[in-house]
N, C-alpha and C positions, 0 to 999 in steps of 0.2 A: 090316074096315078099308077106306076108301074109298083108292081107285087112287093120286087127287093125295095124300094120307097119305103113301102108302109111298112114292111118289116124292119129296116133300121130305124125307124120313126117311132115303133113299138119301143124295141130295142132300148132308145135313148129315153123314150118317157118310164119304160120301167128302171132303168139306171138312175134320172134322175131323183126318182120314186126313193129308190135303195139308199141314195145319198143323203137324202133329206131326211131318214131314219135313223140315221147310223148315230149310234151314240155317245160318239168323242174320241177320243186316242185310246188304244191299249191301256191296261192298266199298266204301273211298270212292276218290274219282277223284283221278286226278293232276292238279299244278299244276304238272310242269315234269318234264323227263328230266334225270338224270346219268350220265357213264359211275367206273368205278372208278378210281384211280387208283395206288394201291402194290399190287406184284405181288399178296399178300394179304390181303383186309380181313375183318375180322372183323363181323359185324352182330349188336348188342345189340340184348339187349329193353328194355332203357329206357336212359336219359342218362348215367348214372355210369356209371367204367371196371371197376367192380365188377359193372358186372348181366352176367347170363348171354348166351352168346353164340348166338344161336340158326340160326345159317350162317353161311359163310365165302364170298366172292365174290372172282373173278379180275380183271386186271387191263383195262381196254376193257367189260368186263362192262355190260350197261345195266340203270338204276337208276330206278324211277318215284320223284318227287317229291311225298309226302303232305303235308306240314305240318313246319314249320319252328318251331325254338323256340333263339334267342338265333342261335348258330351249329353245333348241332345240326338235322339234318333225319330225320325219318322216313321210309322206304322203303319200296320194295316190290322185290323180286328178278323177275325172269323164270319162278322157279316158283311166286311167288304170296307166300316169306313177307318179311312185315312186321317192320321192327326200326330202331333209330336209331344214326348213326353222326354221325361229326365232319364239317361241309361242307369243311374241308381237306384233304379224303384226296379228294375229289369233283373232275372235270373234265365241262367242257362237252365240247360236239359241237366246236366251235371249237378249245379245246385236244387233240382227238385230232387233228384236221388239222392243227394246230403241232407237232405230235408227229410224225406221220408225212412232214410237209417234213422235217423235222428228219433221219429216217433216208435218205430218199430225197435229202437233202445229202453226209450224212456217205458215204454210197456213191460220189460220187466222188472226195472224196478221198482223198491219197496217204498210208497209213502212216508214221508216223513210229517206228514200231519194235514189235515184240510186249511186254506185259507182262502181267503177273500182280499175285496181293494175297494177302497169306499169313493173309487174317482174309474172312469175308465182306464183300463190297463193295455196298451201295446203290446203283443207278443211279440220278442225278433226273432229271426233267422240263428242270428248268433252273439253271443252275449256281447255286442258291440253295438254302441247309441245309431251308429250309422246304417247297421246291414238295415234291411228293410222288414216295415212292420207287418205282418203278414195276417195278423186276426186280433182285435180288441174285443176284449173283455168287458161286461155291463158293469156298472155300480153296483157291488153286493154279492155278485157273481160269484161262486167258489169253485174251487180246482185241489190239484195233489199240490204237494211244494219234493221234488225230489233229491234233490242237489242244491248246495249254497254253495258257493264261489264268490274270492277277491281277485280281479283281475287288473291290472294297471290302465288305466285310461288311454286308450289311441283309436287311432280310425282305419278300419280293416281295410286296405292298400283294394284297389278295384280294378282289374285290367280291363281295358276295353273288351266289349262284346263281341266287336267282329274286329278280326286283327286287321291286322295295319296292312296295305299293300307291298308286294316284294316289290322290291328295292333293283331299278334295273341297274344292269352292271356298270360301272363304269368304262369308258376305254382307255388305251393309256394316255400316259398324259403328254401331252405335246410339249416337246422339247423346242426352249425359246432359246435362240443364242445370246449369249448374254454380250450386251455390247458396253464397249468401253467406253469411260465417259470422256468426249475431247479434251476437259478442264479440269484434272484432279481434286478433287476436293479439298478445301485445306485441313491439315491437323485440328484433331478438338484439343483443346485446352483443357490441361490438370485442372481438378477439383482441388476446391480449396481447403487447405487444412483445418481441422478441427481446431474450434480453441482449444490454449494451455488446460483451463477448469472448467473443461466440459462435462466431466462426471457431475462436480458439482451442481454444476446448470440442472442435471440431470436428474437432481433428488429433486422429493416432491417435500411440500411442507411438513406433511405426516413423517415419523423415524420409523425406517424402516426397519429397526429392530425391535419396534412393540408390532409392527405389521407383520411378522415374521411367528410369534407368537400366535398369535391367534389364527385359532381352525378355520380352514377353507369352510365359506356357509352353504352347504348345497338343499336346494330345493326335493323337498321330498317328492316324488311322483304321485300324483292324483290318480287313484284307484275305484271303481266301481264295483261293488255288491252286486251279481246277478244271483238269480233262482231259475234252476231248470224246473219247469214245472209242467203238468198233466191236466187238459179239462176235461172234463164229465165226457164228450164225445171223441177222448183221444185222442188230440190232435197235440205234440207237444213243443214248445219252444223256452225262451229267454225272457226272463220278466225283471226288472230292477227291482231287487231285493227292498228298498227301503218303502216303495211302494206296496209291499205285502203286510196282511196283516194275520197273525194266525187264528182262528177261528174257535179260539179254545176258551169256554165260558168268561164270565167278565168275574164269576167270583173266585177263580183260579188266577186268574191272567192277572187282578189286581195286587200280587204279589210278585209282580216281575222286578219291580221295585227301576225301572229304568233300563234290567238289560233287554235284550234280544232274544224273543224264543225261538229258537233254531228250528226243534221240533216237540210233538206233545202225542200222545198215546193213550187210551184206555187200558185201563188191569183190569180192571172190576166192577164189581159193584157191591153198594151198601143199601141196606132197608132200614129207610126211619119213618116209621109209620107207614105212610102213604105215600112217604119220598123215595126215589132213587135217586142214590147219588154215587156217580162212578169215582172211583178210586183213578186217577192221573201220572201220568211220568211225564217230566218235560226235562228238557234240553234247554242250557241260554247260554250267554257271551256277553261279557261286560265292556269286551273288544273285538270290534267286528273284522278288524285290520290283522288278526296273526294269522299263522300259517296252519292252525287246529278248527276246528268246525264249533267247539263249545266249549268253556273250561268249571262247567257244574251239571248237573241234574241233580231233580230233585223228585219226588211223588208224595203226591197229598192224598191224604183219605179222609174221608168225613168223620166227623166227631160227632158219635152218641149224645154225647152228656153236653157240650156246648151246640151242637147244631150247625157247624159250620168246617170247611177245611182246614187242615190245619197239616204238619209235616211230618208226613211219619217215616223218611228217609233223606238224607243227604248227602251229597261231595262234593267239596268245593275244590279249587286249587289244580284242577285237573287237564290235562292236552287230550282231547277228545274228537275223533273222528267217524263223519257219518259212514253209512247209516247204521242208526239204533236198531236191531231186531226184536220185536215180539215174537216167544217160543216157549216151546215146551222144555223145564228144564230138571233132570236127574238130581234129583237131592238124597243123599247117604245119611241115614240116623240109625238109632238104635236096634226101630224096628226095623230096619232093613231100608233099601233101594226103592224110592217113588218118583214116578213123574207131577210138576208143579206146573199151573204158566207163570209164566215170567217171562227176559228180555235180557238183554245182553247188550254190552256198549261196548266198542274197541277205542282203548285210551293208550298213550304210550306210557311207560315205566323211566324211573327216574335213568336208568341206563341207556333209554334211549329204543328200546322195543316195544310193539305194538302186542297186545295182546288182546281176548274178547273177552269180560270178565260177565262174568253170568248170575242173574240175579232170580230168586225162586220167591213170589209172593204165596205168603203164608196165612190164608184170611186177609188182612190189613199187612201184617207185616213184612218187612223185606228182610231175605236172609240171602250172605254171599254164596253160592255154590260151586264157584271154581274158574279156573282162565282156561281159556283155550288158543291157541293160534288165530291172531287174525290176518285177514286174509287181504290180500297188495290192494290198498286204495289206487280208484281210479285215475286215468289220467288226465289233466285237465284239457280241457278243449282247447284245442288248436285251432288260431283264427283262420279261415278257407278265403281265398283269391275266387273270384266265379271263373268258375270256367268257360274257356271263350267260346262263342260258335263256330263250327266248323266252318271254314273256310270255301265257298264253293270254287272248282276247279275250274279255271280258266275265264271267260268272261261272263256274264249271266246269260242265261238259253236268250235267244231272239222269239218271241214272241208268233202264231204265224196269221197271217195276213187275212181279215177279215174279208166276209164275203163283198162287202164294198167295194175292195180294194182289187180281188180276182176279178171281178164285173168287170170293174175301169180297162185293170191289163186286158181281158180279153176286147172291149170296148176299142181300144188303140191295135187290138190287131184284126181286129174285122174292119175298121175304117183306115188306118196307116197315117193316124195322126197320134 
């Protein structure tokens, strides 16, 4: 057998070799990133909530963007596998920066008291039942509560992830002559005249002048209580308020008498025997639907001689805006100028201005120490669109041609088949 023989005979058995390794098509390229967005997602291998799950992925997690179908997208994970998930579980690069201003706000602000949730709790994104759950809370669990909020019930509008393809132009439009018909059409025929007592046909059995009377009934708008709130490792989002419970002993709490405690604070402390027992300020709302955050507080101190809390400060009737501050407060008496702690509440005045009114605990007792300017309540959050992915420019890269496929080509040009 001649030399080039057995050389191309090599040749074709190590191609063949190559081919019967090769490990399937290209993978395909992505059109866009996502990150995860509820603390656990599940990735199916097809559309329906029935297919098989073939990985679970964390919450920030990054997600390549294969192909899109209605608002289902296909995936790719960081280890390589493929499966489709909901695009509403999905956040941009955009919404993890909304996210994490989000936490790096809520850090400074002031507590408005510890609570807990006696069922697991959802955090969201945004105080909307829709955006996505990003970290649940244990039974019993507790966190900061920083912010209360009524917000009107809707579904935060979602634009697609990766936009839509440009739109080729149109050309102009082809001009048809317009041909004449050989047979004229005939005339339509007048419509028929109303009858004579057509109004009257036209009344309903109801008099329309008791229906005239009465107020149009409109439907009130179904609103939801959210709580911005803080966990023990920082991390902060949106929690439905009615699911919060505050954390504030049961033989204080059992005087909320039905309403809402907004928020609740230690002053002090008292010595009964071998007890301590802290002196309390809370916040409540007998309506959780107005446009104020509280309309009483109140502070209980322990009783000596009965051995139980009891109220040694009150106000009711009041438009009250968080948050409450615990501070040190300047009180002017006879003997002169002292600092006290105490706390301060910003409530409006019957005129209609907000003011911080300052309160100096005195042993047990509470005395007023003065207003001060309070300062522009925050603004409410504004529901966020996710920002879409960037668009890649022009068609997706072409992939390049595995060693297989070079072998083949050179294969066709050393034989001329």
């Amino acid at each position: 057998m001649a030399v080039g023989s057995i050389s191309k005979v090599s040749l074709a058995a190590a191609l063949l070799l190559l081919f019967g390794c090769s490990k399937g098509p290209p993978r395909a390229q992505p059109v866009g990133e996502a990150f995860v967005g509820p603390a656990v997602l599940k990735i199916r291998s097809d559309i329906p909530l029935q297919s098989s799950t073939v990985t679970s992925v964390k919450h920030g997690d990054r997600l390549d963007i294969l192909q899109t179908r209605r608002r289902f997208l296909r995936v790719r994970t960081l280890s390589g596998v493929e499966g489709w998930t909901d695009e509403r579980q999905l956040l941009a690069s955009g919404d993890m920066d909304a996210l994490r201003e989000l936490t790096a706000r809520a850090a400074k602000l002031p507590s408005q008291g510890v609570a807990t949730t006696y069922a697991p709790l959802n955090i969201h994104t945004q105080p909307v039942l829709s955006s996505p759950s990003f970290l649940q809370l244990k039974e019993n669990e507790k966190f900061h509560v920083l912010q209360s909020i009524v917000l009107p019930r809707s579904d935060a509008p979602r634009k697609s992830l990766i936009p839509p393809a440009p739109k080729k132009p149109k050309g102009p439009p082809k001009k048809e002559a317009a041909k004449a018909p050989k047979v004229p059409p005939p005339p339509m025929p007048k419509p028929p005249a109303p009858p004579a007592d057509w109004l009257e046909l036209s009344k309903s059995e109801r008099d329309e002048t008791d229906a005239e009377k009465l107020p149009p009934q409109k439907l009130a708008p179904r609103t939801d209580g959210w709580s911005l709130i803080r966990t023990p490792s920082g991390q902060a989002g949106w929690v439905l308020t009615r699911l919060v419970s505050m954390a504030i002993p049961d033989d204080v709490a059992q005087y909320a008498e039905g309403k809402r405690i907004v928020s609740y604070f230690p002053l002090g402390e008292v010595q009964d025997g071998d007890l301590k027992k802290k002196v309390w300020l809370w916040t409540t709302t007998a309506d959780s639907k107005q446009p104020w955050d509280f309309d009483s507080f109140r502070v209980f101190v322990w009783s000596l001689r009965h051995h139980r809390y009891e109220t040694g400060y009150i106000e009711r009737n009041l438009k009250g805006y968080s948050p409450v501050l615990l501070k040190e407060v300047e009180m002017t008496s006879k003997n002169g100028a002292s600092t006290l702690p105490g706390f301060s509440i910003c409530m409006e005045k019957k005129d209609g201005q907000r003011v911080r009114r300052e309160y100096a605990l005195l042993g047990v007792a509470i005395r007023f120490a003065g207003d001060r300017p309070c300062e522009a309540s925050p603004p409410p959050p504004t529901l966020q669109d996710p920002w879409p992915v960037p668009a890649l420019d022009g068609p997706p890269p072409q992939s390049k041609p595995s060693l297989a496929e070079r072998l083949k080509k050179h294969w066709h040009a050393l034989t001329g088949k």
